[in-house]
N, C-alpha and C positions, 0 to 999 in steps of 0.2 A: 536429374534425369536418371541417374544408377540407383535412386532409390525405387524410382516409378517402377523403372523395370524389375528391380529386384520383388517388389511388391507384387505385379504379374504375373511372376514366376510361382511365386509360394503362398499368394492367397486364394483362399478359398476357390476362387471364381475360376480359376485356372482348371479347376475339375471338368467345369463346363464343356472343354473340349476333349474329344475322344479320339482316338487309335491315330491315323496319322498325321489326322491337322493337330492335334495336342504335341507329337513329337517336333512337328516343323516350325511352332510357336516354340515350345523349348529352345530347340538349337538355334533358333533366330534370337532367344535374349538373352543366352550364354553366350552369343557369338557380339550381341552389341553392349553385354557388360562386359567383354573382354575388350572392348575396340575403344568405349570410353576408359578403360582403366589404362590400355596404353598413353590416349589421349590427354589422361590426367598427369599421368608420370612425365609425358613430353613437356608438359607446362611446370609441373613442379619434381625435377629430376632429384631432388632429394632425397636420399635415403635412408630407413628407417635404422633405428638404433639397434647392433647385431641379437641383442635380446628379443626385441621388438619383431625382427623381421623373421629369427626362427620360428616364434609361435603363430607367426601368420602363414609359412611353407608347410606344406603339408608332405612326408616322407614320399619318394617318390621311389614304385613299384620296379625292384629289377627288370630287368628285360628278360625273355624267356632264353634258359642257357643252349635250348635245342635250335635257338637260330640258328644261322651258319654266320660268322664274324669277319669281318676284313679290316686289317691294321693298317691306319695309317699313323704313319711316327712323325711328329712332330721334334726337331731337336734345334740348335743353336746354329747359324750360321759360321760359325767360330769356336772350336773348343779351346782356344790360349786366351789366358785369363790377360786382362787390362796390365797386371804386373809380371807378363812377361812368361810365367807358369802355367804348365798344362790342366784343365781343370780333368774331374774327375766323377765319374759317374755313380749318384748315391741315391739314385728311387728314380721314382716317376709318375705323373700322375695320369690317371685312365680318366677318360668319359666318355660314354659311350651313344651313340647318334640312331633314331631307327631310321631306313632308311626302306625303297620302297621299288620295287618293278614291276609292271602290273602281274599279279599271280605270284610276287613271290617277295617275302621279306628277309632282307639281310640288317647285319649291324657292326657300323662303321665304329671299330675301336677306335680313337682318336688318343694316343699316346704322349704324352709332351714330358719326356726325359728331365734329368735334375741332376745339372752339375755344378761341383764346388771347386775353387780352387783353395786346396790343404795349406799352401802357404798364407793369404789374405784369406782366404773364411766367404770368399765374393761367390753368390749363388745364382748360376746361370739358366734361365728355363726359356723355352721356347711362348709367345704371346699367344693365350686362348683365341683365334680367329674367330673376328665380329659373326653375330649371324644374327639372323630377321629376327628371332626369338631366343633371346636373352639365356641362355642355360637349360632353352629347351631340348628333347632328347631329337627330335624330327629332322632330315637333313633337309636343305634345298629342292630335293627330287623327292622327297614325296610331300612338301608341301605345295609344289607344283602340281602335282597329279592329282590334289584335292584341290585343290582352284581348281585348275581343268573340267576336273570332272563335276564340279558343282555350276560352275557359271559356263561352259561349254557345252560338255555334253549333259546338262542341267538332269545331275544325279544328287537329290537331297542327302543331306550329311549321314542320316540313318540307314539309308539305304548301304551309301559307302561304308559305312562302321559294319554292317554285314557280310559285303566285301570282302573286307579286311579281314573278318574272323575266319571266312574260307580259308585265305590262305595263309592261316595259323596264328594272327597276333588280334584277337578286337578291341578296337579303339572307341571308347565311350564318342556318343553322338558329343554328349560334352566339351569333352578335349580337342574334337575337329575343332566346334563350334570355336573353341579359346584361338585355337589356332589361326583361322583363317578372321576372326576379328583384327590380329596383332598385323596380320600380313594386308588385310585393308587399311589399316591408318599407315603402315611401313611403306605402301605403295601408290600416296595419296601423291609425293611430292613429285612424281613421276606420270601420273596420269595431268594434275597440273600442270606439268611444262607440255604436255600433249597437246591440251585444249590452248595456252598459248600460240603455238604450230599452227594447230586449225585454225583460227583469227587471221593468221596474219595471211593467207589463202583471199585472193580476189572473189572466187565461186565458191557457195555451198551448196549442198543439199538439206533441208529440213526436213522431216516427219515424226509423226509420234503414234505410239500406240499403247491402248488401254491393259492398265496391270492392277489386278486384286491387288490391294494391302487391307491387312487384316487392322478389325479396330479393336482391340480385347477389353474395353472398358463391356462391349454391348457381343460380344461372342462375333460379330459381325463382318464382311469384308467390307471395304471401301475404293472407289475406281479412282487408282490412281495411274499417273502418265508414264511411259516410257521415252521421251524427248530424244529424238536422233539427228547429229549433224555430222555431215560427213563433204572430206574432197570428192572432185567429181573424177570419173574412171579415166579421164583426158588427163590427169594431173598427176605428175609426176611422184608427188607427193601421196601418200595412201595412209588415210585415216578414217576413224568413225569416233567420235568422243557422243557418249548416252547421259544424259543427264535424267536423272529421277525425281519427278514432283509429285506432289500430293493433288495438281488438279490439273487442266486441260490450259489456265488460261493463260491468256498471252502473255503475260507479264512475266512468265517463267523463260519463254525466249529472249526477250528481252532481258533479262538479267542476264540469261549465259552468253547472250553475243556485245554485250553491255555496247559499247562506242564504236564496235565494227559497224563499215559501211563496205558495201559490195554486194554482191548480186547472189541473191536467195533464190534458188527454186523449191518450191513448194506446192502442195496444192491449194484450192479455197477454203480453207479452214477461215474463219476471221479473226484468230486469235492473232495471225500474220499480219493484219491491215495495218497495226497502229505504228507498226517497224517501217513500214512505205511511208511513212509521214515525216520520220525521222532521216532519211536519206537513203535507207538502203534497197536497191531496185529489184520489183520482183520478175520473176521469170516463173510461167503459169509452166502443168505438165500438160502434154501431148497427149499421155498417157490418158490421163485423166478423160480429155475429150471424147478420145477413139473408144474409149471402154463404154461410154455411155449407149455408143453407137454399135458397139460388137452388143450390147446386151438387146437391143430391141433384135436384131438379126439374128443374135441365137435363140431368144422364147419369143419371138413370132416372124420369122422369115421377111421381115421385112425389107422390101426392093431398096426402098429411101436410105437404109441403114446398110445397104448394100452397097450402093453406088459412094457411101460416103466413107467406108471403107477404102475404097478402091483409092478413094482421093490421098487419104491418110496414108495409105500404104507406100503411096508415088512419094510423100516427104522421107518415110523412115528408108525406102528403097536408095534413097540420096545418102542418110544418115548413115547407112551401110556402109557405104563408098568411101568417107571422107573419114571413118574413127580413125583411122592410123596415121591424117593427118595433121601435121604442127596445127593452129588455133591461125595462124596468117591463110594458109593454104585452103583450110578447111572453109574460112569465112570467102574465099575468094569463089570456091565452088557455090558455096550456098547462096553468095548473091546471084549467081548464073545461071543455076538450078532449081533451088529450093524455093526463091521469092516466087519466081512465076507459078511455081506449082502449088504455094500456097494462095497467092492471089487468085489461083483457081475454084483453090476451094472454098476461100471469103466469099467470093461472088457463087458459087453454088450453095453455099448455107443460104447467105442471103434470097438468093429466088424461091427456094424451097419453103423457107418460111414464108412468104407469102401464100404457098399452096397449103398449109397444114394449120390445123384449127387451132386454135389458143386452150392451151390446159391439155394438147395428149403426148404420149409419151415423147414423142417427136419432134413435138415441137422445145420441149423440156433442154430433149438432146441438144437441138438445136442453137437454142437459147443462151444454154453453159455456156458453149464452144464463139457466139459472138460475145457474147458480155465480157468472156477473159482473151479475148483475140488478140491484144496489144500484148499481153504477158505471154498466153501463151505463142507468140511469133517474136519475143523478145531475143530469143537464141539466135534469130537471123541479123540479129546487130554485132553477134560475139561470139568469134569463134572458139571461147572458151568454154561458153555457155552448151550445155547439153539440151538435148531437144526434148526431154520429160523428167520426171521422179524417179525412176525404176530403180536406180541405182541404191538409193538410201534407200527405198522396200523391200532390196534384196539384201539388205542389211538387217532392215528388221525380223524379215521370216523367221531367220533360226530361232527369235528369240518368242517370238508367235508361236511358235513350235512347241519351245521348252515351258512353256506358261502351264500345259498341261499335265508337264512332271513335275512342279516346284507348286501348281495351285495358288499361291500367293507371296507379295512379300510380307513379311512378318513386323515391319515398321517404318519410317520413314530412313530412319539410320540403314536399316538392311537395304533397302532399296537404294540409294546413294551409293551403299557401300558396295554394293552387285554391278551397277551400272559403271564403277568407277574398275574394276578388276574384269568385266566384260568389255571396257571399252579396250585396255592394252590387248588382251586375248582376241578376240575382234581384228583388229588393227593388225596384231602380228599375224595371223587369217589372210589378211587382205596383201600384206606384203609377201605371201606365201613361205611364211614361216614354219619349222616342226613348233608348234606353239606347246609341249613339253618344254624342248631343250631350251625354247626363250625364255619361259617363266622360270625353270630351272635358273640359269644363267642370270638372270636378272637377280631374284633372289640371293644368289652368292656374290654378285656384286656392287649390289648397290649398298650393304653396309659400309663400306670400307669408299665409297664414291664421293669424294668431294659435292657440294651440293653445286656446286657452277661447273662440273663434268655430268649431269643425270641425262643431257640430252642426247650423252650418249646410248641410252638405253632405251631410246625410245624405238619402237619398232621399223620404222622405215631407214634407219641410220644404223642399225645393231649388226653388230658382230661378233660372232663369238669370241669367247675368250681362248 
């Protein structure tokens, strides 16, 4: 696979594209030859032989002296040596980190002292502290603020590299690119325990929306899925886990909810239907119905689409009343409430169709709204159940949004790899995180995390340090 892409990158064909989709195909397969080269070292942590591994580093560029610097000293918890004798201090070693605030670059000297004790010879130094990338110069906070700013406020890596040159230091599109590959495969086992979380959740939400990936064998793009499952806004619990496919079809849901059983809301997609066969119950959108009926009302005035408005209105006017209540309370109103007002409007679709022709738009509306009647009035069995979709579409928007500034994904890996660092970012959104300071934060502690402690890191549990 790293030779494919390597190939992509530096043959010919690669000419093909021009000004900014050529940059955003770059930084997409510098970003996922860096994600598999992590990927490869995690499976074979071995290390090359110190001859070996020199001529493969390439010298890396000082940092510019007119930054402004801040020291941090790293030294021994203890300067009395094991035999008893005071050690003593004879060098120390610098590295130094860049680091980032928006508009302004500083550089974290990181100092870790060196002392000896003169009687034993014993050489005391303080432990290099772990970090996401290995000996990279970057700290936590601005590797954060390029996530952010790439899968958030969906700013492509070039754009940032210019950014950055404003305010005095630019960072090859390249080197983002390396970066934020290392920090998707570092971030993998963490979005993992997320979507475990989501499972074990009674209600979901599902939706999916359509994302360019580019095909560079043919210059071409290709419609691939953006897959959204998310708790419902009743749920104590707050997530979204995105899952990225190359096609629309159902078996991709099915993969990601594998043996869950509980209650899916969703619209009528039929990619949805083959999951109902297997146990899990669906719950139709509201949404879905009443829109069919706002659209005849707003592009022709129609009375029919009027009156069944009004119907509609009377269940969410209920749905008002009861959000702040527990799922026992909420169902106790809705049986008292909501049923009759719905069995209102059952029996008014029903007569109404009888007065309106076969094949017009009306009857269309009409039609939806009985054929999915059991789903969609399945909410009034469970009062944890939500009364439509909105919620997972207001999940998707932002990223509907950002399609416009990102244009496409660049492969099936970058897609994965977007939807898996937009799912935490997202989620710590949703729990009303500064989602800086979390991905910040996360990054400086998840190296050093036990991998049976990560679930502390996940957004609806997280605390800072």
């Amino acid at each position: 696979e790293m030779a494919i892409l390597k190939r992509l990158k530096f043959a010919a064909s690669s000419e093909a594209y021009t000004g900014e989709q050529q940059r955003m195909l770059f930084e997409t397969l510098d970003t996922d030859i860096e994600a598999l080269t992590a990927e490869i070292e995690q499976l074979n942590p071995t290390k090359p032989a110190d001859d070996e591994g020199k001529k493969q580093q390439p010298k890396r560029a000082a940092l510019p002296a007119s930054l402004p610097r801040k020291e941090v000293r790293h030294d021994p918890d203890s300067t009395t040596c094991a035999c008893g004798c005071q050690l003593q201090r004879i060098g120390e070693d610098v590295a130094e980190k860049l680091d980032y605030q928006p508009g302004v670059f500083t550089v974290e000297r990181h100092i870790r002292g060196k002392w000896v004790c003169r009687q034993c010879e014993t050489l005391v130094q303080a432990p290099v502290p772990p970090q996401i990338i290995d000996k990279g110069i970057p700290t936590a906070g601005l590797l954060a603020h390029v996530l952010v700013a790439k899968y958030l406020d969906h700013l492509p890596l070039y754009r940032q590299s210019g950014i950055y040159g404003r305010a005095g230091f630019a960072i090859p599109d390249s080197t983002l690119a390396q970066w934020v590959g290392v920090c998707g495969v570092q971030l993998q086992p963490l979005v993992d325990a997320l979507s475990q979380e989501l499972l074990a959740q009674r209600v979901l939400h599902a939706d999916e929306t359509p994302v360019a990936m580019l095909k560079p064998g043919n210059g071409k793009t290709h419609r691939a899925y953006l897959w959204s499952y998310c708790s419902t806004a009743m749920n104590d619990m707050k997530a979204v886990v995105f899952d990225f496919a190359e096609s629309r079809a159902g078996r991709h849901a099915g993969e990601f909810l594998g043996d869950w059983c509980g209650t899916l809301i969703c619209d009528d997609f039929s990619g949805y239907k083959h999951l109902f066969k297997q146990g899990i119950i669906e719950a139709g959108c509201m949404a879905h119905a009443r829109r069919k009926f706002h659209e005849l009302y707003a592009n022709h005035k129609s009375q029919i689409a009027e009156e069944a408005l009004k119907l509609f209105g009377a269940l969410y006017d209920i749905e008002r009343q009861v959000q702040h209540l527990d799922a026992e309370n909420r169902q106790e109103v809705r049986n008292r409430l909501a049923r009759p007002a719905a069995d209102t409007l059952h029996a008014w679709l029903l007569a109404q169709r009888q007065r309106v022709p076969d094949g017009s738009a009306t009857a269309k509306a009409i039609n939806y709204s009985l054929g999915r009647w059991g789903a969609l009035t399945r909410y009034l069995d469970d009062g944890a159940v939500p009364i439509d979709n909105n919620w997972v579409e207001n999940q998707i928007r932002p990223i509907a949004l950002g399609k416009k500034n990102w244009l496409f994904a660049g492969s099936l890996r970058a897609g994965q790899r977007a939807a898996a660092v937009m799912t935490l970012l997202h989620s710590a959104r949703l729990n009303g995180l500064d989602v800086h300071a979390y991905m910040k934060d996360v990054l400086e502690r998840l190296p050093t995390l036990p991998a049976s402690s990560v679930t502390e890191l996940l957004p609806h549990r997280w605390t800072p340090a």
